[in-house]
The first five atom37 places (N, CA, C, CB, O) and aatype in JSON, in Angstrom:
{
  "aatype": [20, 20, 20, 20, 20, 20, 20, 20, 20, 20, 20, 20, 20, 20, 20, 20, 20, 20, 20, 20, 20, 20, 20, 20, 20, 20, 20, 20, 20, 20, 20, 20, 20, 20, 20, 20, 20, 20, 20, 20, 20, 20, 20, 20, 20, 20, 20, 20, 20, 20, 20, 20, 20, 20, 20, 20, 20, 20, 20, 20, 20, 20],
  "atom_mask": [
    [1, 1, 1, 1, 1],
    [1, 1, 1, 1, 1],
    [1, 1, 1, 1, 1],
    [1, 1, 1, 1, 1],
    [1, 1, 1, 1, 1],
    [1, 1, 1, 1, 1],
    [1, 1, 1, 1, 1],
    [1, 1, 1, 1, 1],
    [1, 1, 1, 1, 1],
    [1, 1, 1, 1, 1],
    [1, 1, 1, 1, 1],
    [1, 1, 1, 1, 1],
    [1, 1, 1, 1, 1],
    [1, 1, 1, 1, 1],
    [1, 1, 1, 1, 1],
    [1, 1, 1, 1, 1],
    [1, 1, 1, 1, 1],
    [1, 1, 1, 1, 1],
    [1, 1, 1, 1, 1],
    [1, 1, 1, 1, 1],
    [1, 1, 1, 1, 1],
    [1, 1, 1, 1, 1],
    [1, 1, 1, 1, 1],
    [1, 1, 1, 1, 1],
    [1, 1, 1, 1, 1],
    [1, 1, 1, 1, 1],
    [1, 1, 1, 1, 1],
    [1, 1, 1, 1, 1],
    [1, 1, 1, 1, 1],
    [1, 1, 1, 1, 1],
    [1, 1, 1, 1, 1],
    [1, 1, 1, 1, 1],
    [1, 1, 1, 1, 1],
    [1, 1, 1, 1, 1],
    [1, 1, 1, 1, 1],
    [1, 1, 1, 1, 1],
    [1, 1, 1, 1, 1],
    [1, 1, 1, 1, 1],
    [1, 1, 1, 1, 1],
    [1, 1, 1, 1, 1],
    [1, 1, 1, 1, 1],
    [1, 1, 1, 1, 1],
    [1, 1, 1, 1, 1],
    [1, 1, 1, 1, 1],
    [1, 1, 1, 1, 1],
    [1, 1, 1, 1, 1],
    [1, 1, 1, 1, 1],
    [1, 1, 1, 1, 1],
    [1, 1, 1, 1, 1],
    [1, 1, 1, 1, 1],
    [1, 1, 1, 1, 1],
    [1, 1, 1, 1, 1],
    [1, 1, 1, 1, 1],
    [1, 1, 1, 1, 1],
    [1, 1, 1, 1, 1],
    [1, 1, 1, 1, 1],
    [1, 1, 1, 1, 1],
    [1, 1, 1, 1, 1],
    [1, 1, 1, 1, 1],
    [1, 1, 1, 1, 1],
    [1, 1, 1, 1, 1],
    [1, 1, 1, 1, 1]
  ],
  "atom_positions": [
    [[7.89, 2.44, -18.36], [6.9, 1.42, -18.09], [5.68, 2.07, -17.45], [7.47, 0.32, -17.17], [5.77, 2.66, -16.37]],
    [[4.54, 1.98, -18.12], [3.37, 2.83, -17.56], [2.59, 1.7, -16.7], [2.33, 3.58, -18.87], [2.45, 0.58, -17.19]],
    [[2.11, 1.99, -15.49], [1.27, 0.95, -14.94], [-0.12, 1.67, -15.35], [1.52, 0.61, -13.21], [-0.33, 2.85, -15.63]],
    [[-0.94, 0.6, -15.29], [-2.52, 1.12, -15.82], [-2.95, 0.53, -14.66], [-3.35, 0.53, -17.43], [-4.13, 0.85, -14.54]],
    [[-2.57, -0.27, -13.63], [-3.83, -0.92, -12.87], [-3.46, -0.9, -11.5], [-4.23, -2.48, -13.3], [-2.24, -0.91, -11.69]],
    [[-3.61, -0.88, -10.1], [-3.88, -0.83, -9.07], [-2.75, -1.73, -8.66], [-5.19, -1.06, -8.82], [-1.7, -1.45, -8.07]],
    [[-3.43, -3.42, -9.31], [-2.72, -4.2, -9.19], [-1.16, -4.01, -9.43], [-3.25, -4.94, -9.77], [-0.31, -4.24, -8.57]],
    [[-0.91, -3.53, -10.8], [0.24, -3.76, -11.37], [1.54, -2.67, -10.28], [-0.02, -3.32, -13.18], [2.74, -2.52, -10.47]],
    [[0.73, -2.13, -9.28], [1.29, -1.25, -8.3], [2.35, -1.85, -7.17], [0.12, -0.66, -7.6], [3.48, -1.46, -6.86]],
    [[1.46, -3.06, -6.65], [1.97, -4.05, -5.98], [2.82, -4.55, -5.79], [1.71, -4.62, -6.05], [3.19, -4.98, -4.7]],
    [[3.61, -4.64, -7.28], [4.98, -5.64, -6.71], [6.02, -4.62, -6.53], [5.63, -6.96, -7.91], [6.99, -4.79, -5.78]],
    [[5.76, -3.33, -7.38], [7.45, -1.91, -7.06], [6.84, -1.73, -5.39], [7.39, 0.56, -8.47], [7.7, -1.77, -4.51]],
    [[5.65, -1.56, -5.03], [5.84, -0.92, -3.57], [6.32, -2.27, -3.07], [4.36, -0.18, -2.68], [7.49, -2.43, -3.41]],
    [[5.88, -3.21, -2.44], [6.17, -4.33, -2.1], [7.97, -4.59, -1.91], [5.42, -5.16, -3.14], [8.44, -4.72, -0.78]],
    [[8.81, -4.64, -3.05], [10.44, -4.6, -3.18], [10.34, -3.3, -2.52], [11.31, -4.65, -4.85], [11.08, -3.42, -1.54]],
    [[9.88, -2.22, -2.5], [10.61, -1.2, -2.13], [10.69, -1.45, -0.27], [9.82, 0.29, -2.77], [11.67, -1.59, 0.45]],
    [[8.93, -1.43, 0.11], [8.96, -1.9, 1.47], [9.84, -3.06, 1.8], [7.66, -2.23, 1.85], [10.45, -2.89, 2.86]],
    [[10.01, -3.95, 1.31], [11.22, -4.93, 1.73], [12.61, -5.07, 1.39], [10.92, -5.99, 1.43], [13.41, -5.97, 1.62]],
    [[12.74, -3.77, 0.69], [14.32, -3.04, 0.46], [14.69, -2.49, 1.71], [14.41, -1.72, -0.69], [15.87, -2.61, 2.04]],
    [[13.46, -1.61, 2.89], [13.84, -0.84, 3.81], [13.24, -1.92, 4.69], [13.41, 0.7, 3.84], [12.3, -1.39, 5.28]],
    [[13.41, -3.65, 5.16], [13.45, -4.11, 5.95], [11.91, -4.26, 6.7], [14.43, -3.57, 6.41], [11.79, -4.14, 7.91]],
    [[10.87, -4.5, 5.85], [9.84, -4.65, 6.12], [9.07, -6.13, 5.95], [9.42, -3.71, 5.53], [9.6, -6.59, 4.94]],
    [[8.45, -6.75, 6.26], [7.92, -7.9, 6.12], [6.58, -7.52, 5.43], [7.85, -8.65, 7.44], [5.9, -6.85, 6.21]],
    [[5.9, -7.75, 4.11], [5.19, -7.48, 3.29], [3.91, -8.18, 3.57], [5.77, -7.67, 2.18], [4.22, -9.35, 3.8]],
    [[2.73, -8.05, 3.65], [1.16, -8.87, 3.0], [0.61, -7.91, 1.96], [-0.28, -9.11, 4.33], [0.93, -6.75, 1.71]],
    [[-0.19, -8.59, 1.51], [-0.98, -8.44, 0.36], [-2.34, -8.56, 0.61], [-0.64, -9.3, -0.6], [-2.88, -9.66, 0.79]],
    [[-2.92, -7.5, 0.63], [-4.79, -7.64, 0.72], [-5.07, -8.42, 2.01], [-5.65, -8.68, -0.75], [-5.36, -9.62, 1.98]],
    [[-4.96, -7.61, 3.3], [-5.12, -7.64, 4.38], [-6.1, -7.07, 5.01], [-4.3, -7.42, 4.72], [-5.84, -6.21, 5.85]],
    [[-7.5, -7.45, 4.7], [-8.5, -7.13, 5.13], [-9.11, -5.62, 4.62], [-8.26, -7.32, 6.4], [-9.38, -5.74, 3.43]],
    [[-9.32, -4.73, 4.93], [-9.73, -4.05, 3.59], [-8.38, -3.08, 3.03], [-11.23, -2.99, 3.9], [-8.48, -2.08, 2.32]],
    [[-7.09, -3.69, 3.55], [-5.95, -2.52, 3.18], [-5.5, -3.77, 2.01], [-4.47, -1.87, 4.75], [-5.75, -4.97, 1.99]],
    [[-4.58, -2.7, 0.86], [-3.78, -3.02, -0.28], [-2.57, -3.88, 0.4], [-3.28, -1.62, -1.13], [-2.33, -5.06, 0.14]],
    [[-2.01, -3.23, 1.14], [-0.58, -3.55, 1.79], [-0.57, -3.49, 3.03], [0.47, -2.73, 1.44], [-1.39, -2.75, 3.56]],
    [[0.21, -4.11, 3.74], [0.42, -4.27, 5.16], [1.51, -4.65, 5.26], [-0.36, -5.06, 5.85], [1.92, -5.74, 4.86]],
    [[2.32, -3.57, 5.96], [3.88, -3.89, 5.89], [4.43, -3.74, 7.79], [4.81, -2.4, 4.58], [4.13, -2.8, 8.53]],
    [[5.14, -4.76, 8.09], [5.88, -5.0, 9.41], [7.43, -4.69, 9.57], [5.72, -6.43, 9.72], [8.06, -5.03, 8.57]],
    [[7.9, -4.35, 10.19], [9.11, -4.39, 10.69], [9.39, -3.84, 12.4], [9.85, -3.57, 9.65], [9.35, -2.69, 12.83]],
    [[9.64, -4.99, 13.06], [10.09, -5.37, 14.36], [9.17, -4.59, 15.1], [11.6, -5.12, 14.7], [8.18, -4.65, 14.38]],
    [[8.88, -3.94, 16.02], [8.06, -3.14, 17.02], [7.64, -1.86, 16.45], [8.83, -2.86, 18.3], [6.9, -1.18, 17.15]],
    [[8.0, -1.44, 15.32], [7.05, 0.06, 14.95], [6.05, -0.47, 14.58], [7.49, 1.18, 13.79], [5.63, -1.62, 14.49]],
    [[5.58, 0.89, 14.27], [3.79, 0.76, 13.92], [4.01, 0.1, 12.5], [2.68, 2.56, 13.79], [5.0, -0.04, 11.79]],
    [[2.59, -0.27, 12.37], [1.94, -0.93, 11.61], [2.57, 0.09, 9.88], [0.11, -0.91, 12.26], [2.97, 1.14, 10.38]],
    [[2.76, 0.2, 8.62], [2.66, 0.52, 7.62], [1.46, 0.17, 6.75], [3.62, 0.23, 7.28], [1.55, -0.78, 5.98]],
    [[0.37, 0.86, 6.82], [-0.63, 0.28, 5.62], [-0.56, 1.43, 4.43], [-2.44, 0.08, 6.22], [-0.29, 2.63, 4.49]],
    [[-0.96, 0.4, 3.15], [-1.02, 1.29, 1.94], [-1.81, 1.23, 1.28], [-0.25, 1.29, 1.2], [-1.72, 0.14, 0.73]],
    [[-3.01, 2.01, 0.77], [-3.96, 1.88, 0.33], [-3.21, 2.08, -1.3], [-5.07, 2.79, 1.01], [-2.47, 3.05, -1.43]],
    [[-3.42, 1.09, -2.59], [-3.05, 1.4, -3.97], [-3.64, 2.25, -4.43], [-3.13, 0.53, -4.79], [-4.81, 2.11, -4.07]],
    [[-3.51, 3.33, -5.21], [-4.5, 4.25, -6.09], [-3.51, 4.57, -7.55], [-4.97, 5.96, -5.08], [-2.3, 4.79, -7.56]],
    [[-4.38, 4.52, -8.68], [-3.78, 5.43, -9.6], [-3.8, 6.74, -9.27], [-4.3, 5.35, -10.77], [-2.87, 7.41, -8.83]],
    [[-4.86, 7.07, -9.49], [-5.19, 8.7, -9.54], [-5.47, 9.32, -7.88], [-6.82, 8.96, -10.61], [-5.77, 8.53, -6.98]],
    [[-5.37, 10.47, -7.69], [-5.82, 11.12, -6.56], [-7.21, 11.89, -6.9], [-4.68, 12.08, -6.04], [-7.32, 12.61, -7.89]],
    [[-8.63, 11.57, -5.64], [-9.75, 11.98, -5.85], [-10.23, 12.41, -4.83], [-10.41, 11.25, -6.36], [-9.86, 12.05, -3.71]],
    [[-11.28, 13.39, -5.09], [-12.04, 13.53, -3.77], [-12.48, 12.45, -2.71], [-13.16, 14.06, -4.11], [-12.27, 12.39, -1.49]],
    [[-13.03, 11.76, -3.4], [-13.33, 10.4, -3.05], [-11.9, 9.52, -2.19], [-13.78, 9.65, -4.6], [-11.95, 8.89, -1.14]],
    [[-10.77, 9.74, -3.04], [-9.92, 8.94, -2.24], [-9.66, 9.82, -0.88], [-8.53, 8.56, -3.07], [-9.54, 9.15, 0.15]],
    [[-9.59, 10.83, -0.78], [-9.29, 11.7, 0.02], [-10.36, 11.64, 1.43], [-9.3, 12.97, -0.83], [-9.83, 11.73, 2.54]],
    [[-11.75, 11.49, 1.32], [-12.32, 10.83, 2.32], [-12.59, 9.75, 2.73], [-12.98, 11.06, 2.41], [-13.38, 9.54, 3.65]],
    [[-11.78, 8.65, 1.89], [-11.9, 7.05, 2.24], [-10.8, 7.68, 3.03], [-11.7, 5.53, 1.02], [-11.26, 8.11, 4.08]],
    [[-9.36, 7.92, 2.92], [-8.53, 8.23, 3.96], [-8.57, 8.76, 5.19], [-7.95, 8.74, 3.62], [-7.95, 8.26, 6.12]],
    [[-9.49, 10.11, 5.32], [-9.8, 10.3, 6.25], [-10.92, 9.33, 7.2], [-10.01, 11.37, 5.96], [-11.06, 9.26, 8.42]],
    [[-11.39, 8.86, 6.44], [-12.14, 7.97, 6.75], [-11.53, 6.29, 7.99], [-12.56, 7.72, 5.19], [-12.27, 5.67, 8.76]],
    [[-10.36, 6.08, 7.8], [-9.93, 5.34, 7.7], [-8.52, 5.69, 8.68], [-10.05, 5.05, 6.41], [-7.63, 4.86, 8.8]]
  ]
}
């Protein structure tokens, strides 16, 4: 199954984060994912197909 879109990323991470006991959002202000579980830190996930220069300083960025 090939994903082509950002979106179509969403729902495998999503089951996976709530396989390991996480409480899931969706497009939480400028993050893809925002994942909870009980008093640890925060989990955010930015979606990407590809890896870029560009993604690489929005991260650092961020």
């Amino acid at each position: 199954m090939a994903i082509d879109t950002e979106r179509a990323l969403y729902a495998p991470v999503k089951a996976l984060l709530e396989r390991q006991g996480y409480t899931v959002k969706g497009e939480v202000g400028a993050a893809d994912v925002v994942a909870r579980r009980g008093d640890e830190p925060v989990v955010i996930v930015e979606l990407k197909l590809r890896f870029s220069l560009s993604l690489f300083h929005q991260a650092v960025a961020r």
